[in-house]
Biopython code that builds the backbone (N, CA, C, O; Angstrom):
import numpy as np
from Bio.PDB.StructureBuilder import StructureBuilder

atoms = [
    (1, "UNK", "N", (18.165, -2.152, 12.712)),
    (1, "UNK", "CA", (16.914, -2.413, 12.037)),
    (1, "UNK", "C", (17.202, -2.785, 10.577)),
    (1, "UNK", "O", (18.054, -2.255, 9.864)),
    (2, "UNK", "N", (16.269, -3.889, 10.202)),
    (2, "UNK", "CA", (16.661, -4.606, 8.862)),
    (2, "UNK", "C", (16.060, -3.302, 7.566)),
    (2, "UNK", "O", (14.877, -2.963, 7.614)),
    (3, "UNK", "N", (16.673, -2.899, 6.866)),
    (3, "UNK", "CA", (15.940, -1.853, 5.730)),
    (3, "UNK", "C", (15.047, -2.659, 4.531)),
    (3, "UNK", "O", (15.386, -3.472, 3.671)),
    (4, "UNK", "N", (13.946, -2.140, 4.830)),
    (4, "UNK", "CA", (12.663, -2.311, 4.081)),
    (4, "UNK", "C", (12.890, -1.829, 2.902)),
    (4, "UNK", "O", (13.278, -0.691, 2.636)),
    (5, "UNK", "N", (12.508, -3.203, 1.754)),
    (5, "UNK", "CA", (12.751, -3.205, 0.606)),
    (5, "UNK", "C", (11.714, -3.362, -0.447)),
    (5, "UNK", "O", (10.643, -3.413, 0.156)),
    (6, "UNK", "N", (11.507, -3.464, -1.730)),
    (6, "UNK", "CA", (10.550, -4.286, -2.156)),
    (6, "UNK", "C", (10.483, -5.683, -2.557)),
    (6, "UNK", "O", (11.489, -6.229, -3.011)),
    (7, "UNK", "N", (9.248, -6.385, -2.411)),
    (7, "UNK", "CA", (8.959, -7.740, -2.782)),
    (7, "UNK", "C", (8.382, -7.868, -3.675)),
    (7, "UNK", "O", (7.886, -6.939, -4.312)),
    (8, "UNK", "N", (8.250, -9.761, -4.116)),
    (8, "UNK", "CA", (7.034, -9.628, -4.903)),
    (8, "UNK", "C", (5.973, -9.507, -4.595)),
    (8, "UNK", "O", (5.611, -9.982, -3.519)),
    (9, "UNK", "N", (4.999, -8.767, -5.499)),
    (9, "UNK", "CA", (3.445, -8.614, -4.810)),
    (9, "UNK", "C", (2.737, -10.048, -5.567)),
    (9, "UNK", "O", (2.607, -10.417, -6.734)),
    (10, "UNK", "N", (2.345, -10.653, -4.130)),
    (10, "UNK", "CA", (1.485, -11.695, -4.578)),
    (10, "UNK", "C", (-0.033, -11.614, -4.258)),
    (10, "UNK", "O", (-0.499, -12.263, -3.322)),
    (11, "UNK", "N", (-0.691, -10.930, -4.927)),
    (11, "UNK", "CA", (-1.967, -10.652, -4.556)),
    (11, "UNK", "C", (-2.869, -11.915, -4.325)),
    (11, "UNK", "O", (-2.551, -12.986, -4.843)),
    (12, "UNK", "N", (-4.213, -11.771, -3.396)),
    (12, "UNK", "CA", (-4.527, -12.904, -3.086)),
    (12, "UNK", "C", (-5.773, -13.439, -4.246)),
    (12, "UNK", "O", (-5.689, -12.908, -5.353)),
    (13, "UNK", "N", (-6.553, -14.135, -4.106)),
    (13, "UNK", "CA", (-7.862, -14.038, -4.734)),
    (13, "UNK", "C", (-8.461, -12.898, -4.875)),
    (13, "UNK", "O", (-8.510, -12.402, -6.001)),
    (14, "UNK", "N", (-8.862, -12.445, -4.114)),
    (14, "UNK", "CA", (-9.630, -10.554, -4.059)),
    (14, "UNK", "C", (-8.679, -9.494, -4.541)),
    (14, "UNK", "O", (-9.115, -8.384, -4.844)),
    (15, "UNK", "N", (-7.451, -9.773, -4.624)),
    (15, "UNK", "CA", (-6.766, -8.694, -5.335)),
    (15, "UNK", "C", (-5.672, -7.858, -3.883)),
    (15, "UNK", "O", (-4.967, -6.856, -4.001)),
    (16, "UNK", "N", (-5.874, -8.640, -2.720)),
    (16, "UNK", "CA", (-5.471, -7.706, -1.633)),
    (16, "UNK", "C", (-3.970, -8.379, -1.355)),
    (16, "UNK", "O", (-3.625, -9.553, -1.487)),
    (17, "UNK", "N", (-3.210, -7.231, -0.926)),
    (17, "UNK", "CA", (-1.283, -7.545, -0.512)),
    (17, "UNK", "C", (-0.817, -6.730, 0.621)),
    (17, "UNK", "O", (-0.859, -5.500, 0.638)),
    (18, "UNK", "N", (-0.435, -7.370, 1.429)),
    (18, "UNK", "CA", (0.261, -6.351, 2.134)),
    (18, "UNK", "C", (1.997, -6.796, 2.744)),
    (18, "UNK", "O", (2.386, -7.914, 3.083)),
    (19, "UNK", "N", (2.614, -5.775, 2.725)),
    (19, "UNK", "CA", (4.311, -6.298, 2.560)),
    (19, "UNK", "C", (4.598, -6.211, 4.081)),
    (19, "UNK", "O", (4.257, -5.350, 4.892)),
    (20, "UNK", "N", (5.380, -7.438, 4.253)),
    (20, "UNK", "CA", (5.249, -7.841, 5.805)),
    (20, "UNK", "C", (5.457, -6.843, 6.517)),
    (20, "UNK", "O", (4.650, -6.529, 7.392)),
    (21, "UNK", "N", (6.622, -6.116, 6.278)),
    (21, "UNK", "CA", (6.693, -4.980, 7.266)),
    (21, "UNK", "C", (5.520, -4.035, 7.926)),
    (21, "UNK", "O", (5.080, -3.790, 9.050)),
    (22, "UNK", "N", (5.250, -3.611, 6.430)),
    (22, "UNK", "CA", (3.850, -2.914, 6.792)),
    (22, "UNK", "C", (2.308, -3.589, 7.728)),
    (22, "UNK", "O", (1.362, -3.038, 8.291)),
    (23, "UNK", "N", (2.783, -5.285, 7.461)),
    (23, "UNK", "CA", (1.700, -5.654, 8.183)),
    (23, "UNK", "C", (2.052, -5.761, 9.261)),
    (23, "UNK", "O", (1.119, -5.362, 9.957)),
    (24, "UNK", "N", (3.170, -6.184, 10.110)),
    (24, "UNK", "CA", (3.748, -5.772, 11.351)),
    (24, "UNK", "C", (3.592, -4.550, 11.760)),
    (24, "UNK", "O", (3.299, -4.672, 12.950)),
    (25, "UNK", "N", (3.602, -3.874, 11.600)),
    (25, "UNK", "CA", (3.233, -2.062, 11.776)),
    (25, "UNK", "C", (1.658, -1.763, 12.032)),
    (25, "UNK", "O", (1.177, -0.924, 12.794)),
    (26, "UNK", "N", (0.972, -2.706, 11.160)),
    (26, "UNK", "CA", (-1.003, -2.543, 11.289)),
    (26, "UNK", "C", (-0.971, -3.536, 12.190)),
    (26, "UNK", "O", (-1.637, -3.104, 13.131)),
    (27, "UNK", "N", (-0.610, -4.552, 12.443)),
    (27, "UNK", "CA", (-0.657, -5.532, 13.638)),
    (27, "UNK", "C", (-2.343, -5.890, 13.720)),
    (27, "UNK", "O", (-2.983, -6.000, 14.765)),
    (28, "UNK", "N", (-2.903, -6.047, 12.257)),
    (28, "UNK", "CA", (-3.990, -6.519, 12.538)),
    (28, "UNK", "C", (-5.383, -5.608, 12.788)),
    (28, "UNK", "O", (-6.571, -5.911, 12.680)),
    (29, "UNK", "N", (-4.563, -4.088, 13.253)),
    (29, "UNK", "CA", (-5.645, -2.990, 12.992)),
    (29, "UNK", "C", (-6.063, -2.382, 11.791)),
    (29, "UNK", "O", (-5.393, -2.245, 10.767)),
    (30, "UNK", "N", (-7.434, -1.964, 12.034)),
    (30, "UNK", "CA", (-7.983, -1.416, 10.562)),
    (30, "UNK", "C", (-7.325, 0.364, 10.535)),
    (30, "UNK", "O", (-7.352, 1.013, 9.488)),
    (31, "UNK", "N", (-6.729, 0.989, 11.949)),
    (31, "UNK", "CA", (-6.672, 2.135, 11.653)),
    (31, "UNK", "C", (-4.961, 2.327, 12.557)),
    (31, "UNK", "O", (-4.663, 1.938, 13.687)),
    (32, "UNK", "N", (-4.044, 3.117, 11.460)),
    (32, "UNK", "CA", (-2.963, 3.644, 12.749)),
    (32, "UNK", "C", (-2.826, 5.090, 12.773)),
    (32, "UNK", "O", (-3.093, 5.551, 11.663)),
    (33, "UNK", "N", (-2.509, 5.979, 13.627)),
    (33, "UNK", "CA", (-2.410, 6.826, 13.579)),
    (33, "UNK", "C", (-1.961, 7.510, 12.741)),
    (33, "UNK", "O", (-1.501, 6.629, 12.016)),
    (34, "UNK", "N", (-1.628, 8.807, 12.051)),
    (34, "UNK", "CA", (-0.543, 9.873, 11.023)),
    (34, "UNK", "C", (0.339, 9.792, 12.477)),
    (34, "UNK", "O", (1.496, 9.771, 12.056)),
    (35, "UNK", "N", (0.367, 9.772, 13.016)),
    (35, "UNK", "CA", (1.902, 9.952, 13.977)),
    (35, "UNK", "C", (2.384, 8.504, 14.456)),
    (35, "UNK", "O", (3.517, 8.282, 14.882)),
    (36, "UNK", "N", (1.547, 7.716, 14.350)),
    (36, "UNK", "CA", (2.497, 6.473, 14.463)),
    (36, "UNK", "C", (2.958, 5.811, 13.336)),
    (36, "UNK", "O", (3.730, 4.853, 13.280)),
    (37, "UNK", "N", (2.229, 6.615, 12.156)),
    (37, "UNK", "CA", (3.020, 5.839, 10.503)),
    (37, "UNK", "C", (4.098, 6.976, 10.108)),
    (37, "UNK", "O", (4.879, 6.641, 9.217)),
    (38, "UNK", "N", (4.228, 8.082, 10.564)),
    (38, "UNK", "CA", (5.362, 9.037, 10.661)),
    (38, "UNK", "C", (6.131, 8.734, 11.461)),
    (38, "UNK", "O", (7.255, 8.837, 10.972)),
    (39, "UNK", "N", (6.168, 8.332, 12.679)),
    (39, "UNK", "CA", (7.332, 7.396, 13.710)),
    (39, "UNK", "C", (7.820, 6.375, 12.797)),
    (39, "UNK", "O", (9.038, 6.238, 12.681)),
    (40, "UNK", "N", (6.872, 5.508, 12.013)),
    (40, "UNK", "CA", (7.739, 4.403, 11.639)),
    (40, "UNK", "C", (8.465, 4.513, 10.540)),
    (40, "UNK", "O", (9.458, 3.844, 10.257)),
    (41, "UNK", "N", (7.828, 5.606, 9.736)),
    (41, "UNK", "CA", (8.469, 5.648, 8.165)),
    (41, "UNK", "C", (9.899, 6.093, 8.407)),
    (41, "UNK", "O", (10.896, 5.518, 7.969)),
    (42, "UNK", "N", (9.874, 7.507, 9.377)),
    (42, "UNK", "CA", (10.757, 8.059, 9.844)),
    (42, "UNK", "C", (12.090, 7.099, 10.263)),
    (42, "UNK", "O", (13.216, 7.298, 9.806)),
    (43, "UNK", "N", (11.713, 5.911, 11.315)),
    (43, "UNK", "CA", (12.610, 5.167, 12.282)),
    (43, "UNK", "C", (13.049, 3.791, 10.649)),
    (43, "UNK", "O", (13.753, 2.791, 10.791)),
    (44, "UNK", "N", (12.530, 4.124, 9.624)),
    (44, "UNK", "CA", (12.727, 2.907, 8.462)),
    (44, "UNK", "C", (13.619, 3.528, 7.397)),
    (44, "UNK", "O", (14.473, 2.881, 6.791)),
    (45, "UNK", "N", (13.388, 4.732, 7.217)),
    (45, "UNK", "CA", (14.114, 6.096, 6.197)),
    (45, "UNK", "C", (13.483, 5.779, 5.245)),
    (45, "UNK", "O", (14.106, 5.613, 4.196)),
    (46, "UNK", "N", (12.013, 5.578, 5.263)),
    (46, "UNK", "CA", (11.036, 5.639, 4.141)),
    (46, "UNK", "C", (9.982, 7.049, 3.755)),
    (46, "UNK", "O", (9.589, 7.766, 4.676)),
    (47, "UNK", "N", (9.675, 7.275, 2.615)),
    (47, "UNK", "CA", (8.549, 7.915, 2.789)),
    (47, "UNK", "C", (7.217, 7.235, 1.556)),
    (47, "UNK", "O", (7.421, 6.406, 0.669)),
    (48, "UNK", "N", (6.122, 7.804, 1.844)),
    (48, "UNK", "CA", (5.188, 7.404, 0.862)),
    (48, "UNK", "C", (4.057, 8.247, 0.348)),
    (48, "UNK", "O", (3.838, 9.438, 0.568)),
    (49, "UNK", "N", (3.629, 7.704, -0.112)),
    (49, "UNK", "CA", (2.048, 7.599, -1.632)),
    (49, "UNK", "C", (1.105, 6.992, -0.930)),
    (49, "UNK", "O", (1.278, 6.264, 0.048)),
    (50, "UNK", "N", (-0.381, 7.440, -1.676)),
    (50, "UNK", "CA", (-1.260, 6.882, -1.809)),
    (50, "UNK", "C", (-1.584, 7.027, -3.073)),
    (50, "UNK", "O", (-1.206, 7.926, -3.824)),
    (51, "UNK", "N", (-2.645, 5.688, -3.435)),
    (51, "UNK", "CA", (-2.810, 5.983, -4.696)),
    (51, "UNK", "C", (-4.579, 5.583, -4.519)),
    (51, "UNK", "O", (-4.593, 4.809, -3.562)),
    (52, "UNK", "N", (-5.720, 5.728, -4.906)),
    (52, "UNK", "CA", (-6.888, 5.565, -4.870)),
    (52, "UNK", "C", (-7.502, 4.548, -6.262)),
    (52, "UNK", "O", (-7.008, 4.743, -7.373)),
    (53, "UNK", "N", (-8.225, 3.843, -6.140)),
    (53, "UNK", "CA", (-8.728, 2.975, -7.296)),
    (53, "UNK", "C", (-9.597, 4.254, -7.666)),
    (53, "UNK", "O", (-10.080, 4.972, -6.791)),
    (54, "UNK", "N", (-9.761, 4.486, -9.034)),
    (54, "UNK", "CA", (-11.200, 5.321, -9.865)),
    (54, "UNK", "C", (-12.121, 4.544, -9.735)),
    (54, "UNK", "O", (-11.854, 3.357, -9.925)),
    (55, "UNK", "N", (-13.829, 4.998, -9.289)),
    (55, "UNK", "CA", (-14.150, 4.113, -9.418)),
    (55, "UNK", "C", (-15.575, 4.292, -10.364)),
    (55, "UNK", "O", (-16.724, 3.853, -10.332)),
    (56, "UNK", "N", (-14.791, 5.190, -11.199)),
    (56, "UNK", "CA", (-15.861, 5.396, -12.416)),
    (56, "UNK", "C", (-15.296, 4.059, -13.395)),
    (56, "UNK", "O", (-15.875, 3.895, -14.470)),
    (57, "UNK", "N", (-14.343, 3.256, -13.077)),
    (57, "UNK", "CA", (-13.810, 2.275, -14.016)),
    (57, "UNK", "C", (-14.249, 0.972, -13.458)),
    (57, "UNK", "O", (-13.826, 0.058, -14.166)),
    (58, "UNK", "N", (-14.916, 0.572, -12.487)),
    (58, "UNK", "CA", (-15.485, -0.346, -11.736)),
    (58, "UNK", "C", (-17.159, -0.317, -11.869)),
    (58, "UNK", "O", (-17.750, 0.709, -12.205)),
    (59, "UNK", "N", (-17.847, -1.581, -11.559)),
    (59, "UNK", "CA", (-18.813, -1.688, -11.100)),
    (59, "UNK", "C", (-19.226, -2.252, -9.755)),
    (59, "UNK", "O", (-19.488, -3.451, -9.858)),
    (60, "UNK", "N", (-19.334, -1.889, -8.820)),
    (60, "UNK", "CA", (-19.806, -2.017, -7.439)),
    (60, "UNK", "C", (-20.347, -3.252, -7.088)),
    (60, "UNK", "O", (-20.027, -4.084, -6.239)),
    (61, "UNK", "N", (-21.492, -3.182, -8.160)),
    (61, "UNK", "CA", (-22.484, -4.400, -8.194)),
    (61, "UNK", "C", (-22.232, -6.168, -8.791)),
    (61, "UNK", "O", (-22.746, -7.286, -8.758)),
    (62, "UNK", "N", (-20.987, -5.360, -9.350)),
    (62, "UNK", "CA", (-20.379, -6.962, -9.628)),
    (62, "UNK", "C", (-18.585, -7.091, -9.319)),
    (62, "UNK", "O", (-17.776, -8.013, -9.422)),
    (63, "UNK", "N", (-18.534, -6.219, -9.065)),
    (63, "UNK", "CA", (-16.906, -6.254, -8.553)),
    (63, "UNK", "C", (-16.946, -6.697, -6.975)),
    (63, "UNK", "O", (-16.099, -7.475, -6.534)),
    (64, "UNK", "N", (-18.083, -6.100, -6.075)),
    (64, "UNK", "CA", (-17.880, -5.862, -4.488)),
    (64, "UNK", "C", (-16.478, -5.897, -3.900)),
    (64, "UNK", "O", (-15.715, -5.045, -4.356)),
    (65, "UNK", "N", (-16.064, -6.602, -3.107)),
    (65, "UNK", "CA", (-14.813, -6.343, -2.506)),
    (65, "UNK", "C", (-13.436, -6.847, -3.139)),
    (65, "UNK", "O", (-12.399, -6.761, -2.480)),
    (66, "UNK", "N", (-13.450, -7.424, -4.551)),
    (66, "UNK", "CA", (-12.437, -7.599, -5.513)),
    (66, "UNK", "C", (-12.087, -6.750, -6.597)),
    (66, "UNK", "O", (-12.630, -6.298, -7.606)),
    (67, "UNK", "N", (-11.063, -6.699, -6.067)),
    (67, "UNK", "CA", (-10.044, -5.597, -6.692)),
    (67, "UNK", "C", (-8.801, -5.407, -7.444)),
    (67, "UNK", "O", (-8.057, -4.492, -7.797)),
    (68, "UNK", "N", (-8.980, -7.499, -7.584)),
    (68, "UNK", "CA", (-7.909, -7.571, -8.380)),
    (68, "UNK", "C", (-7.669, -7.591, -9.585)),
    (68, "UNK", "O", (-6.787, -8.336, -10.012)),
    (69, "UNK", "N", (-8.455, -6.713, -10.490)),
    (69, "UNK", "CA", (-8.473, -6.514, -11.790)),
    (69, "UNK", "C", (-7.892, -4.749, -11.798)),
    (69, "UNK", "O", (-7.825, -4.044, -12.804)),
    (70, "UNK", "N", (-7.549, -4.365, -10.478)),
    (70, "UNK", "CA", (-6.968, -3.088, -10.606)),
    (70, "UNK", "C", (-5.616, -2.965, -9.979)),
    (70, "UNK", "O", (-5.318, -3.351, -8.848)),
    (71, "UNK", "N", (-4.681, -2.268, -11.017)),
    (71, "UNK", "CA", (-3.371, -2.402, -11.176)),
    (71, "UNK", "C", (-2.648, -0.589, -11.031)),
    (71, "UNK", "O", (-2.253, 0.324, -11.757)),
    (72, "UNK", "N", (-2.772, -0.805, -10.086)),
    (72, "UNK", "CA", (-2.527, 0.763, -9.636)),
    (72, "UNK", "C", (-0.906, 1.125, -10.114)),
    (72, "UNK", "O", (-0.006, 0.289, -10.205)),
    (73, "UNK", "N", (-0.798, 2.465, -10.365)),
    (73, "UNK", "CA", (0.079, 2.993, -10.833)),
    (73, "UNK", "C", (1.065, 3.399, -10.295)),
    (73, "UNK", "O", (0.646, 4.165, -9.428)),
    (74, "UNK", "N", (2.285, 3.371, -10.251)),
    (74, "UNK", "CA", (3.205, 3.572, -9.356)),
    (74, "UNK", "C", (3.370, 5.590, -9.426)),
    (74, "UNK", "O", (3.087, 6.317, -10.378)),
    (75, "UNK", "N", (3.901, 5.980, -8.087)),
    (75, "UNK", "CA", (4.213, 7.563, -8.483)),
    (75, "UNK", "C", (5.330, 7.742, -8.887)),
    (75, "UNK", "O", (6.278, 6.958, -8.929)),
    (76, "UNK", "N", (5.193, 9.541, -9.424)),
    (76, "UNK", "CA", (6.382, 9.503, -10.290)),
    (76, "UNK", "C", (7.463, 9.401, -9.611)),
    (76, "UNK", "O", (7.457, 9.609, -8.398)),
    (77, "UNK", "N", (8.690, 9.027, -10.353)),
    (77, "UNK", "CA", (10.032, 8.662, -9.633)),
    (77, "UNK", "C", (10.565, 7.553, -9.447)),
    (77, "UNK", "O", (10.040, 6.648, -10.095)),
    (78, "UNK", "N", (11.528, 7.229, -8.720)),
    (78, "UNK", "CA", (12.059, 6.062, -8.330)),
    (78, "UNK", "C", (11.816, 5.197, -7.439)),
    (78, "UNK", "O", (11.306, 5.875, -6.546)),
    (79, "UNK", "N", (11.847, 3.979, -7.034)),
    (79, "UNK", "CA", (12.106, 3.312, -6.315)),
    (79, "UNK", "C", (10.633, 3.241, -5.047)),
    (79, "UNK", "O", (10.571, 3.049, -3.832)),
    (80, "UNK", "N", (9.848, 3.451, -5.896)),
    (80, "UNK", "CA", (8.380, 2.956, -5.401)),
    (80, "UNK", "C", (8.159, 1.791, -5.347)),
    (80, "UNK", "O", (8.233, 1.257, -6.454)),
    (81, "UNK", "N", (7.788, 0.796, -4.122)),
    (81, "UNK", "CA", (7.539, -0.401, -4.096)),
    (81, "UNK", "C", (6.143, -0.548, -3.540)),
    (81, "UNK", "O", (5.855, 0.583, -3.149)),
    (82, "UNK", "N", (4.996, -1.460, -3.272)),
    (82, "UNK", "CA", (4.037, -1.890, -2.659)),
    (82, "UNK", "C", (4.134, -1.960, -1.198)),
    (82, "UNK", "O", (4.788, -2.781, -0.555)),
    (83, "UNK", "N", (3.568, -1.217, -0.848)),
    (83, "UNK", "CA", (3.423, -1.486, 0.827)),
    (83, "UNK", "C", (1.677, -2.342, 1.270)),
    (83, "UNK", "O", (1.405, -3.310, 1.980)),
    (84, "UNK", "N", (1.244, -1.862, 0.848)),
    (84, "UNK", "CA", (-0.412, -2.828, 0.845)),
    (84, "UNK", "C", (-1.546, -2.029, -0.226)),
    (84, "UNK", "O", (-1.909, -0.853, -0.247)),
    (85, "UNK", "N", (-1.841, -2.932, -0.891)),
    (85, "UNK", "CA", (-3.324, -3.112, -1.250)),
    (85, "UNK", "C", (-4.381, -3.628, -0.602)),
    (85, "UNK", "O", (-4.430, -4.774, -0.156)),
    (86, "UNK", "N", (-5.479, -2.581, -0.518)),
    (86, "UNK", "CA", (-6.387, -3.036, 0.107)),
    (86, "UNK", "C", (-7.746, -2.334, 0.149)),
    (86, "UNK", "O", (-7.940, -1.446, -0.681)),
    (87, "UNK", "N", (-8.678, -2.630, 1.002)),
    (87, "UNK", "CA", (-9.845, -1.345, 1.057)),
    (87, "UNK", "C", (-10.072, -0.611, 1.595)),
    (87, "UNK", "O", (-9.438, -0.793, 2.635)),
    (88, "UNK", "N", (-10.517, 0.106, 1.665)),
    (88, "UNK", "CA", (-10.609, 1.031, 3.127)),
    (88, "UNK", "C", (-12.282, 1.625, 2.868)),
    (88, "UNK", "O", (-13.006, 1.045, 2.059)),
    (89, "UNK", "N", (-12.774, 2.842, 3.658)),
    (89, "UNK", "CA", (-14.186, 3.177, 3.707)),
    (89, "UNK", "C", (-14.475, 3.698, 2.416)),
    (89, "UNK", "O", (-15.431, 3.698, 1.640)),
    (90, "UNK", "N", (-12.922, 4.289, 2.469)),
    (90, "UNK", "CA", (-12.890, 5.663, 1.001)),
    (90, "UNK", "C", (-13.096, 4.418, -0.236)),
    (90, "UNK", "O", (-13.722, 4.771, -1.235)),
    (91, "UNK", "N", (-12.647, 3.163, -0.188)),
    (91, "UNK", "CA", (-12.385, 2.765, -1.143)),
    (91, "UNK", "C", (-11.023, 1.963, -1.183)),
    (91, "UNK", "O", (-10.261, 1.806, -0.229)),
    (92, "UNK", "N", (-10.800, 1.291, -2.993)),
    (92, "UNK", "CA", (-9.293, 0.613, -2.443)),
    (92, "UNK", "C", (-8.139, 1.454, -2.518)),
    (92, "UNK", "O", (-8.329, 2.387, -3.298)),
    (93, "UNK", "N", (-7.228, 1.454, -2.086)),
    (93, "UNK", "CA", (-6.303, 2.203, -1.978)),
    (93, "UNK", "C", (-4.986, 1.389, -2.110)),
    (93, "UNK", "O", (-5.040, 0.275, -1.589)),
    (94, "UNK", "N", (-3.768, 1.741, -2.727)),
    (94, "UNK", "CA", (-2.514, 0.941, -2.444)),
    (94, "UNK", "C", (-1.308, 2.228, -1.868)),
    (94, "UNK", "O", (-1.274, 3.385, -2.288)),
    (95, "UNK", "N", (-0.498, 1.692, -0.936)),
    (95, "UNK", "CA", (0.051, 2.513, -0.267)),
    (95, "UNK", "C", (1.540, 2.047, -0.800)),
    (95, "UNK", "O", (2.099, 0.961, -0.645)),
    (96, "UNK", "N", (2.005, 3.263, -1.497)),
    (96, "UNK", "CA", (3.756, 3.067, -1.781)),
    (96, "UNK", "C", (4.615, 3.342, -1.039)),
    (96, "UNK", "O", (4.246, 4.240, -0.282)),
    (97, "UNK", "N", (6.060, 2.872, -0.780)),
    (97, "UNK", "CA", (6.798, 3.164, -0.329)),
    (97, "UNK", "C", (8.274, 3.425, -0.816)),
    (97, "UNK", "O", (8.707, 2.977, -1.878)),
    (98, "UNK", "N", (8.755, 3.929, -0.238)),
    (98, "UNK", "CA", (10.001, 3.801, -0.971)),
    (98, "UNK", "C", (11.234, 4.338, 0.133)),
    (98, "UNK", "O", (10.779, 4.666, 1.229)),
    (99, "UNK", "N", (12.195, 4.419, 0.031)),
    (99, "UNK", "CA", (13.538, 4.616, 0.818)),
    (99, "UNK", "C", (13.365, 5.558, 0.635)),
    (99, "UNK", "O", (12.498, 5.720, -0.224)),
    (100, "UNK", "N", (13.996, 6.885, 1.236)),
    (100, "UNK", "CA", (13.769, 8.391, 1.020)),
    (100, "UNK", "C", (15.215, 8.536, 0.220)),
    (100, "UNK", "O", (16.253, 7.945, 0.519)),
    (101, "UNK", "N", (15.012, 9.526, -0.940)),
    (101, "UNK", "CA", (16.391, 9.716, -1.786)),
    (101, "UNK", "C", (15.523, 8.976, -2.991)),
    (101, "UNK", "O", (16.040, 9.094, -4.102)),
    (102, "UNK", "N", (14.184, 8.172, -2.931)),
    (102, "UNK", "CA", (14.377, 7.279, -4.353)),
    (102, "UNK", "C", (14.929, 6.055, -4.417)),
    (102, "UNK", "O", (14.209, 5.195, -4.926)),
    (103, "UNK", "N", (15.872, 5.760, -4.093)),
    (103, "UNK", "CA", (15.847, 4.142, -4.177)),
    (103, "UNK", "C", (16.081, 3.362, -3.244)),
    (103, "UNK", "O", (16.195, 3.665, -2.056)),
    (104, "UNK", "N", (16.195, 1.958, -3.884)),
    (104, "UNK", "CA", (15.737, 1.066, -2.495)),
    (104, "UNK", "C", (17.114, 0.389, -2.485)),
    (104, "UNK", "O", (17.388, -0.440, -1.617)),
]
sb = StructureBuilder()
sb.init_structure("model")
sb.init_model(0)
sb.init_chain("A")
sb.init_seg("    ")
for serial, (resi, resn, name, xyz) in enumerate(atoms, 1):
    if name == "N":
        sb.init_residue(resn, " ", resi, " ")
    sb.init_atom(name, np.array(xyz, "f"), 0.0, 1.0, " ", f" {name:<3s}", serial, name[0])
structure = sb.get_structure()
C-alpha cells in the first residue's frame, strides 16, 4: 500500500478539498462508519483531528455553503496534513491527518 502523504490543498470555489485518498475511502458517501475509518487509518498508519469552523465568526445569511474564507487551524504537533474540507449537518469541518509518530 502506497503511504498517504500531504498535498496541496486546492480548494474549490466554495472553499471545499478533499485529498484523494480520503475521497477513495468516502467513495462518494455522505457517511462512513467509526469502524470503517478506524480499519482504514489503522491499515494506512495514520491517525486524526477534527477541527470545527466557529460559527460565531460567520454569517449564515450571506456566507451559506461557502467556506472558503475559513482557514482552519492545524493541531498541535507535527505533521498534520488536510484530509477534507467540507460540511457536514454539524457544520464545516476539516479532517487532519497525519502518519502516526508525527510525521509524514
Amino acid at each position: 500500500m502506497n503511504k498517504i502523504t500531504a498535498l496541496p490543498v486546492e480548494r474549490d470555489r466554495e472553499g471545499y478539498w478533499i485529498h484523494p485518498a480520503y475521497d477513495q475511502l468516502c467513495a462518494g458517501r455522505e457517511f462512513i462508519s467509526t469502524d470503517e475509518l478506524n480499519t482504514w487509518l489503522e491499515a494506512n498508519g495514520l491517525e486524526w483531528k477534527i477541527s470545527y469552523r466557529d460559527y460565531e465568526e460567520i454569517d449564515p445569511d450571506v456566507d451559506g455553503y461557502d467556506i472558503s474564507a475559513w482557514q482552519p487551524e492545524a493541531p498541535e504537533g507535527d505533521g498534520w496534513f488536510v484530509g477534507s474540507i467540507h460540511d457536514t449537518e454539524d457544520g464545516a469541518v476539516c479532517i487532519w491527518l497525519r502518519n502516526k509518530g508525527g510525521t509524514e
